[in-house]
C-alpha positions in Angstrom: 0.0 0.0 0.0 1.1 3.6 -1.1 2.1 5.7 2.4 0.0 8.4 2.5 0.0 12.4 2.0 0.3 12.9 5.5 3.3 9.6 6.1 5.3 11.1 3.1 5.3 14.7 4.8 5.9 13.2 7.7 9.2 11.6 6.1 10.4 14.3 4.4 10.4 16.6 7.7 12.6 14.0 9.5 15.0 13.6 7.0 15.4 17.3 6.7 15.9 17.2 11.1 18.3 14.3 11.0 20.2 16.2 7.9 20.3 19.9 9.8 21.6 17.7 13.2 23.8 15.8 11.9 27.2 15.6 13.5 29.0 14.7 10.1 27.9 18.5 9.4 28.8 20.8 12.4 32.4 21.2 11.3 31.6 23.0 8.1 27.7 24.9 9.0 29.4 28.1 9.5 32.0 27.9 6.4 30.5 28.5 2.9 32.3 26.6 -0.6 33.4 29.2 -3.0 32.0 27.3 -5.5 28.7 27.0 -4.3 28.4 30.4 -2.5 25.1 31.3 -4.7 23.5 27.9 -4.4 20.6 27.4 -1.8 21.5 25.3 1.1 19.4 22.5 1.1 21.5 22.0 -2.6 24.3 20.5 -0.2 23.4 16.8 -0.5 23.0 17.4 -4.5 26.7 19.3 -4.3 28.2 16.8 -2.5 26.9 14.1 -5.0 27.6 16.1 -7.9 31.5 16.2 -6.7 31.3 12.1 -5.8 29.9 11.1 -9.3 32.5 13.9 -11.1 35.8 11.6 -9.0 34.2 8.4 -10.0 33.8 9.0 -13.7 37.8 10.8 -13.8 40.6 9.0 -15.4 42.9 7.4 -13.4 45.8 10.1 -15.3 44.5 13.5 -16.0 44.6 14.9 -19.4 45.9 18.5 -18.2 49.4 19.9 -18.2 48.5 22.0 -15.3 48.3 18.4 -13.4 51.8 17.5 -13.8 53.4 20.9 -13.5 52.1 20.9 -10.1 53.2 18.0 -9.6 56.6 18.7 -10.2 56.1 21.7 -8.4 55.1 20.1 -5.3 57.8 17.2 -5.8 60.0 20.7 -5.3 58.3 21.7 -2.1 58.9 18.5 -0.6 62.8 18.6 -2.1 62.9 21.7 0.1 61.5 20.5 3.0 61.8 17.7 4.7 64.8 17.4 2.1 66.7 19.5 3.8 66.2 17.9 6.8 67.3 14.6 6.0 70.5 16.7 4.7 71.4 18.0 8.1 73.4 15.0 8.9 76.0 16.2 6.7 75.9 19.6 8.1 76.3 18.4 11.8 79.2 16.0 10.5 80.6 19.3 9.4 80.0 21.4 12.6 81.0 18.9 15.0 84.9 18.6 13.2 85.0 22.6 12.7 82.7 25.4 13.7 80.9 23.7 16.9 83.5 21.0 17.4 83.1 21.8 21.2 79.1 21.2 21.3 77.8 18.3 22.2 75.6 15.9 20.0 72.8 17.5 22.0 72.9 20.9 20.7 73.8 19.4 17.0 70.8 17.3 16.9 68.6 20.5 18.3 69.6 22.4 15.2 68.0 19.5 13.2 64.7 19.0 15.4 64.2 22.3 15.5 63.5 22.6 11.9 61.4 19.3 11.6 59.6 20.9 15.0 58.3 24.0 13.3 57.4 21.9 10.0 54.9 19.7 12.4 53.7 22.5 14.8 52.7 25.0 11.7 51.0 22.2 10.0 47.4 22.7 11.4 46.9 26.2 10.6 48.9 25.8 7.2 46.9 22.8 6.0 43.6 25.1 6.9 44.7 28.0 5.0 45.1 25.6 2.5 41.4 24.1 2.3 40.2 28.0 2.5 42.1 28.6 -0.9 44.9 30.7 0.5 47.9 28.3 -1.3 49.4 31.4 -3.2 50.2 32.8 0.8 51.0 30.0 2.5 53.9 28.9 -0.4 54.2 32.1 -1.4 55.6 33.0 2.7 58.3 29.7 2.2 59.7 30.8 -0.8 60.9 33.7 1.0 61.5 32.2 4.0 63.9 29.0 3.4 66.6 30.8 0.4 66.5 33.5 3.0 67.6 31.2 6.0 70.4 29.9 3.8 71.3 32.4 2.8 71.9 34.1 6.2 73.6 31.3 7.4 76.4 31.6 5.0 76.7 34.9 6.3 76.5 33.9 10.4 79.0 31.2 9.5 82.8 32.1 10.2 84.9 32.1 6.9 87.7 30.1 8.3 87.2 26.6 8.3 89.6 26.4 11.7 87.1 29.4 13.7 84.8 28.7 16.4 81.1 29.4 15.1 78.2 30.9 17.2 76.0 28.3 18.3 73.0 30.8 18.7 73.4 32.5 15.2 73.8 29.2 13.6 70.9 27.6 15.3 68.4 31.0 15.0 69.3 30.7 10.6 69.3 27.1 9.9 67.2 25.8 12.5 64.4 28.6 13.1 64.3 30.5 10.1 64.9 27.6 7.6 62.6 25.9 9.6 59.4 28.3 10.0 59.7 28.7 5.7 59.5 24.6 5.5 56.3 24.3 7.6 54.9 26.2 4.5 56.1 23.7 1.9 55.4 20.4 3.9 51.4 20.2 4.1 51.1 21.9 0.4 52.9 19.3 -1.6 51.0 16.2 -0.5 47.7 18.6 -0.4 47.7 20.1 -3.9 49.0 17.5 -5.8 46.3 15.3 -4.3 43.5 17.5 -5.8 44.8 16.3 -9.0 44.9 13.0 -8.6 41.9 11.9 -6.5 41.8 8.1 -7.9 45.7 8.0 -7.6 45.9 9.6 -4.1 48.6 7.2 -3.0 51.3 7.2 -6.0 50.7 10.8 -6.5 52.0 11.2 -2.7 54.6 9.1 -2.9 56.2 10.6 -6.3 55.8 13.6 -4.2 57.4 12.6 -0.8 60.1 11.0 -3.3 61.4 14.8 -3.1 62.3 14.3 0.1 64.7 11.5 -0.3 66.0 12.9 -3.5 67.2 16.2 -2.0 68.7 13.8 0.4 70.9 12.6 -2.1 71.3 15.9 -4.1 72.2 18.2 -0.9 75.1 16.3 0.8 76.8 15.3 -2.2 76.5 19.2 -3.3 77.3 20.4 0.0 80.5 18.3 0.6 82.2 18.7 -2.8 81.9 22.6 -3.1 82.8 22.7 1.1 86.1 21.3 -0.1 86.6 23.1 -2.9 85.2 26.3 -2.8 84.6 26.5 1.2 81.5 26.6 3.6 80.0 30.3 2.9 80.4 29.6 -0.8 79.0 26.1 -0.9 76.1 27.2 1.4 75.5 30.4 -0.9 74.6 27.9 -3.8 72.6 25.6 -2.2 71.1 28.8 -0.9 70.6 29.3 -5.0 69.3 26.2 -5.9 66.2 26.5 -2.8 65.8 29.7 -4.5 65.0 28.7 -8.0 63.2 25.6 -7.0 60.9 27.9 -4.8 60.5 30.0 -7.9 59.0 27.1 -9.9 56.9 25.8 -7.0 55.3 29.0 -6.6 54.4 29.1 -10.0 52.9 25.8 -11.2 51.7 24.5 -7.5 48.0 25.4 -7.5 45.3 22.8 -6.7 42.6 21.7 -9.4 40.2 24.7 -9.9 37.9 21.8 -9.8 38.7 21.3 -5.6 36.3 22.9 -3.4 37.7 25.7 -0.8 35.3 25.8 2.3 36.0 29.4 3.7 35.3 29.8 7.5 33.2 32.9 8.1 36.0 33.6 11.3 39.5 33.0 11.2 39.1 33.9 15.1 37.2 31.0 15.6 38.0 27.7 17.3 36.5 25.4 15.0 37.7 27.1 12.3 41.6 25.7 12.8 40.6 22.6 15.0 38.0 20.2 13.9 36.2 18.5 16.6 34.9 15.9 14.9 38.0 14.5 14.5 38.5 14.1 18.1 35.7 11.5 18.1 36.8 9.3 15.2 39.4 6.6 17.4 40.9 5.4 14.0 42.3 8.7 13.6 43.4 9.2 17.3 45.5 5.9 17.4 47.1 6.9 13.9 48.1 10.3 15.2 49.6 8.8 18.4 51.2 6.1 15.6 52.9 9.4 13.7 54.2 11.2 17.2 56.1 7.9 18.0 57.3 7.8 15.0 58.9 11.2 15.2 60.0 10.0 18.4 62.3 7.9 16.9 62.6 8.3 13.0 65.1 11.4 12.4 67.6 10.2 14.9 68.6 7.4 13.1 69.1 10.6 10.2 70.9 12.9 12.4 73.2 10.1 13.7 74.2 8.0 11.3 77.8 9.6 10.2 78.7 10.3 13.8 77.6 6.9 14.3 79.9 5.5 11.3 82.9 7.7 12.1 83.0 6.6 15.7 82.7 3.1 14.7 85.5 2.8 12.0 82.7 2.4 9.2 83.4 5.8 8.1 85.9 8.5 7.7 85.4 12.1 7.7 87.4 15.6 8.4 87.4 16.9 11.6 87.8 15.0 15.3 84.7 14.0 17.8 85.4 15.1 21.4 83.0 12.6 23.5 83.5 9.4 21.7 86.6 7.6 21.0 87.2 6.8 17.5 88.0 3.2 16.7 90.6 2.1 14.8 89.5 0.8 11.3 91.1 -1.7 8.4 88.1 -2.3 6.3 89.2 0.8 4.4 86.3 2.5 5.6 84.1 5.3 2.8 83.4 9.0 3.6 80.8 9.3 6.0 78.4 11.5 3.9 78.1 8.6 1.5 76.1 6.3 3.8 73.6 9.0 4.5 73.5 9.4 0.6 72.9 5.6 0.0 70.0 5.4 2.6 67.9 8.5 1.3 69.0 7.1 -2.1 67.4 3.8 -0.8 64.5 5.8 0.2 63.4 7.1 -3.0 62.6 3.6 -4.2 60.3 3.0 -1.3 58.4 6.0 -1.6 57.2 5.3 -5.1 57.4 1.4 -5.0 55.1 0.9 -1.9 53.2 4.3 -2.5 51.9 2.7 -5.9 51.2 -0.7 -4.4 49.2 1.2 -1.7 47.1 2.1 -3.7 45.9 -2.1 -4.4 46.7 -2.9 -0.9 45.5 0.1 1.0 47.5 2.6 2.4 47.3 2.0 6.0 47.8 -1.5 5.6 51.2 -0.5 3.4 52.3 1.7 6.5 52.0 -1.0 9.4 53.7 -3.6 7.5 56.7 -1.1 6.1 56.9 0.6 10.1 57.2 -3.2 11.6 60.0 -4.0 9.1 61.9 -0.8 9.8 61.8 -1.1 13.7 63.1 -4.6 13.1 66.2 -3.4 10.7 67.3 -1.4 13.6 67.0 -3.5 16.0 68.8 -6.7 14.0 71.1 -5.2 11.3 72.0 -2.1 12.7 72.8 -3.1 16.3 74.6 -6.2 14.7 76.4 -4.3 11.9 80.2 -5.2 12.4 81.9 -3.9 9.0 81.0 -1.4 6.3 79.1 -3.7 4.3 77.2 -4.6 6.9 76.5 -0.9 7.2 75.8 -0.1 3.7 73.1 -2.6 3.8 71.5 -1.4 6.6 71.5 2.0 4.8 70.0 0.1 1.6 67.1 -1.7 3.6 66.5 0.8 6.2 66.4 3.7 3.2 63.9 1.2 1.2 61.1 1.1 4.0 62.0 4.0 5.9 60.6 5.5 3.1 56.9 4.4 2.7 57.2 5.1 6.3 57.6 9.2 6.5 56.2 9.2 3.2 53.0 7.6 3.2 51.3 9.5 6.8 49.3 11.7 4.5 47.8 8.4 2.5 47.0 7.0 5.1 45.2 9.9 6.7 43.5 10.5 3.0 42.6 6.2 3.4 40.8 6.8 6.7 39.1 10.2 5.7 37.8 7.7 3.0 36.7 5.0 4.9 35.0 7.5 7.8 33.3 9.6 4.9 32.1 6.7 2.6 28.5 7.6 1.8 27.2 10.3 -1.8 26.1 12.8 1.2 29.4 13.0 3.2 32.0 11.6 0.0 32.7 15.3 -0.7 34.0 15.7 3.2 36.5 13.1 2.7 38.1 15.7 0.2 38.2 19.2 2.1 38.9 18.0 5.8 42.0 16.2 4.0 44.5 19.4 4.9 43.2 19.9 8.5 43.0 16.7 9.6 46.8 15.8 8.7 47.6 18.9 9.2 46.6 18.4 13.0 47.9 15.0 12.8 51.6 16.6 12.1 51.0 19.4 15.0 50.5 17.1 17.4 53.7 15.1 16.5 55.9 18.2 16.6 56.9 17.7 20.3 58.1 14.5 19.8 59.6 15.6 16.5 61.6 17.8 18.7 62.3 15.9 21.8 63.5 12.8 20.0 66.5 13.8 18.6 67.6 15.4 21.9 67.0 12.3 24.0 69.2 10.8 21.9 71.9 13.2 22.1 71.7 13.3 25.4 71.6 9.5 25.9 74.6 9.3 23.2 76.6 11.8 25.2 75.8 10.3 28.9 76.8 6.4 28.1 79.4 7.4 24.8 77.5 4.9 23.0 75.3 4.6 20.0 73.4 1.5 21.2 71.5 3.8 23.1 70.3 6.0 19.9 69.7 2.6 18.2 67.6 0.7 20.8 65.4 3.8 21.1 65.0 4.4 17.6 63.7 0.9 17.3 61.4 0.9 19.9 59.7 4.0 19.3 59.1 2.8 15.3 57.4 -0.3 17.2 55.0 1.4 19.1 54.4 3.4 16.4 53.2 0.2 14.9 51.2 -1.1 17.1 49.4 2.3 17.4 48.9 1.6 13.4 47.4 -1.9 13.7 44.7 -0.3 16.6 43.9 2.4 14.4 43.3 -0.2 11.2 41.2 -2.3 13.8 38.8 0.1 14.2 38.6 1.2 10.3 36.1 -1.3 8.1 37.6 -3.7 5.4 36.8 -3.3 1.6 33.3 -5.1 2.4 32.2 -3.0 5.1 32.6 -5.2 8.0 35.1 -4.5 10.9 38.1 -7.0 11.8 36.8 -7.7 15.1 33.6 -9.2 13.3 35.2 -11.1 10.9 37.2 -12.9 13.6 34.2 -13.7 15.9 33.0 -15.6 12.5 36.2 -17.4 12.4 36.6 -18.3 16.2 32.7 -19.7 16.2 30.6 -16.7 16.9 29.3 -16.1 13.6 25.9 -15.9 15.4 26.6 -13.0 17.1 28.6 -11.1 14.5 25.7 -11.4 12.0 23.0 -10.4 14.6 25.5 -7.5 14.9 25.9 -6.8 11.6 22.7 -6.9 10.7 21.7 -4.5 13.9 24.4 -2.4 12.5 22.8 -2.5 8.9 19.4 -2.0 9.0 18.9 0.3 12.2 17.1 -2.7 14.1 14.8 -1.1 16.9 14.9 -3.4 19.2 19.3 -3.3 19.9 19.8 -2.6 23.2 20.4 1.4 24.4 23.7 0.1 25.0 24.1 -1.5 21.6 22.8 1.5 20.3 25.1 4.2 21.6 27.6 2.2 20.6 26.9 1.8 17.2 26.1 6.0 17.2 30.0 6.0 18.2 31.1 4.1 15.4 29.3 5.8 12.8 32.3 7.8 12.2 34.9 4.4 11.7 31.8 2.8 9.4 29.9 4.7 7.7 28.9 1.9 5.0 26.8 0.8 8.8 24.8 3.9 9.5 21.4 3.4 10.1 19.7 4.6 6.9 16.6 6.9 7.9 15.4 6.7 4.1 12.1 4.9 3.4 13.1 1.1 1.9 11.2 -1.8 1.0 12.3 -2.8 4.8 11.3 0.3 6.4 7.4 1.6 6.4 6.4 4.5 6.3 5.2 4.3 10.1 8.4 3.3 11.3 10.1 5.6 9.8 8.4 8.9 11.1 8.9 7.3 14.7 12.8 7.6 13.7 12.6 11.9 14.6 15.4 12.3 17.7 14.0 12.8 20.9 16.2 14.6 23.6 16.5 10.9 24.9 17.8 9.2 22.1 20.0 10.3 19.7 19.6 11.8 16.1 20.4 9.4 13.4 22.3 10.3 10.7 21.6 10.3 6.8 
């Protein structure tokens, strides 16, 4: 029988309750879409469809120049970002046999963690300016920022290579104002290039992050060959050149698909506009943001240490003496230092792109966990165990390979969980512009241990004149971090919508129970327990491919459904 006039108006008024109360929509009800300023507002749902059905029916590769330009553009932005970082080592090799050669590997490894500190804490509130359209400012500010830094330390640096440098003027250039510039880059390149490719998320990444481990390569081969010809200032002063015109071609060609929605907040004073709440209730993304800060805790250190590491050990020669640690004696006619930290973010460059493409089969997340569990173990086996250079280059080879999907692939894998939270036509569009604030948060909240980290283990390195110390922590920390991984994908649905834990009460003899879940779980059954229900109102935002539909069905009547309007007892359901 055909619901009646009155049943159908009934219906219509509760969807249009449970749409203005959702949760899923408090985040953005005070920010309006450039695109869709002039549109009426119950032309959201439509909008949000619109932008779903125009991903699906993209190609894989887009057709546009523009595309790749950026690309390239933000492949740059990462080359001077975190790039630069993972150069430092050669830099602190440098200080510690000249200018600071009376500073301990404390204050070296500060200089370092200070710059990837101010990358992580400036994330947020870059990666929001970002979703509000403002990408010509926020790169715009870096390309100033980082030739400048480099500039001026060539100039705070003394000439002669035998003169004591100031520790404060070094560390306020290379560390601080270097630093503040890269927190500009990081969160644009993985951002904009993503806009481009939204059925290639994970392999556009990774070709980006792959600029990382290239400048890697590039900067300490530069740096140490013009050093010893042409001397410090100089060499600096053309690294300084290359940032520059880099920078240049970055702020050119790295703009986002005109396509890409900007949601601009109607305050830039308010809370909610730089801190998304509704992230704070989604546990998948609360275990993989603890899983990033351990991984900070214990990821650059390996980085800033390696050639003091090699040098002390007799793996590795380099110019200059160490003060703390006593050098040992070496007849396995040992390679400049600089060259292992060249081999491992050489090493790196092919695990960026290699696993970054096969996340994109596999899933993202799932490429993390197993890449972070294989690089805690290197440490702790081959590293610890290393007895010879060639046991050391092959650390540097395998470490470099997985190391790489592993500070490479964090903004996948938040852009895999936005996916699977976000899931349904009406919230698809989400997924998209909460991208750059929630890994932009992700990255702030990692910036302590980002700077901590490499300072524990120059303090640990200098108290016990070992590097077993800087190794066993390294390790662990990358193990937690992997744990915190595997709770995060337990509470993230598989490709066919069920969780892990239900699949496993199938397996263990409680299929039963996991289907009466499921089906509670799939068709809103009213008579789940409050308990039941509460909980699956808390999982809506780790399963949406679960949430009760509120739409009239062949399995729902008209009746029912108008008795499915919240009450201040139960919750609202969401659409």
């Amino acid at each position: 029988m055909a619901p009646s006039r009155e049943s159908r108006r009934s219906s219509d008024d509760s969807c249009k309750y449970s749409r203005s109360n959702s949760r899923l929509d408090l985040p953005i009800s005070a920010a309006t879409t450039t695109e869709t300023a002039s549109r009426p507002q119950n032309a959201s749902s439509a909008s949000s469809l619109s932008s779903l059905n125009s991903h699906a029916h993209e190609p894989n590769w887009p057709r546009e120049w523009r595309a790749y330009m950026c690309l390239l553009g933000c492949f740059f932005l990462m080359f001077n970002s975190w790039g630069l970082v993972n150069a430092y080592g050669t830099f602190a090799s440098y200080y510690v046999g000249h200018s600071l050669r009376n500073s301990d590997q404390l204050e070296l490894n500060l200089i370092g963690s200070t710059q990837s500190f101010l990358v992580l804490l400036f994330s947020a509130p870059a990666g929001r300016l970002l979703d509000a359209g403002h990408f010509r400012v926020v790169i715009g500010t870096g390309a100033v920022l980082v030739p400048l830094g480099m500039f001026m330390l060539s100039l705070a640096h003394p000439r002669d290579e035998n003169a004591l440098g100031n520790y404060a003027t070094i560390w306020a250039t290379q560390g601080f104002l270097v630093g503040l510039g890269m927190a500009c880059y990081f969160v644009s390149s993985s951002q904009v290039a993503a806009t481009w490719f939204p059925n290639r998320k994970g392999l556009a990444v990774g070709f980006v992050a792959c600029g990382a481990s290239i400048a890697g390569v590039v900067y300490p081969t530069m740096t140490r060959y013009l050093i010893v010809s042409l001397g410090f200032a100089t060499a600096v002063r053309l690294v300084a050149t290359l940032v520059l015109l880099t920078s240049i071609f970055s702020f050119i060609f790295s703009s986002p698909n005109p396509a890409h929605s900007h949601p601009k907040p109607t305050s830039y004073f308010a809370v909610k506009t730089w801190i998304d709440k509704e992230a704070f209730h989604n546990k998948a993304f609360l275990w993989f943001t603890a899983a990033v800060a351990f991984m900070f805790f214990g990821f650059y250190p390996v980085f800033f240490n390696l050639e003091e590491w090699a040098a002390v050990s007799g793996y590795g020669t380099r110019d200059g003496s160490v003060v703390p640690l006593h050098i040992a004696e070496s007849t396995n006619k040992p390679l400049q230092t600089f060259w292992l930290l060249t081999i491992m973010n050489g090493a790196s460059t092919v695990g960026r792109l290699t696993m970054a493409a096969f996340s994109d089969k596999t899933g993202q997340l799932n490429m993390h966990i197993v890449s972070q569990i294989v690089s805690s173990l290197l440490i702790f086996v081959l590293w610890t165990l290393a007895g010879s250079t060639a046991a050391a280059i092959a650390f540097c080879v395998l470490f470099g390979i997985f190391s790489g999907a592993v500070i490479g692939l964090p903004p996948a894998s938040m852009a895999n969980i936005l996916s699977c939270t976000y899931d349904t036509p009406e919230t698809k569009a989400l997924a998209h512009s909460k991208l750059g604030s929630w890994t932009g948060m992700m990255y702030t909240m990692a910036a302590i241990p980002s700077l901590v980290g490499p300072v524990i283990v120059g303090h640990l390195v200098t108290q016990y004149s070992t590097y077993v110390t800087a190794q066993v922590w390294s390790g662990a920390m990358l193990l937690l971090s992997a744990l915190c991984m595997l709770m995060s994908r337990w509470n993230l649905p598989c490709v066919d919508g069920e969780h892990v834990w239900t699949k496993m009460l199938r397996t263990i003899g409680k299929g039963s129970k996991a289907d009466r879940w499921s089906e509670k779980m799939s068709t809103g059954n009213e008579t789940a327990s409050e308990a039941d229900y509460s909980t699956t109102v808390r999982g809506i935002s780790q399963a949406t491919t679960r949430v009760p539909s509120t739409s009239v069905s062949q399995k729902v009547s008209s009746e029912k459904f108008a008795k499915l309007e919240p009450t201040p007892e139960q919750p609202e359901r969401m659409v």
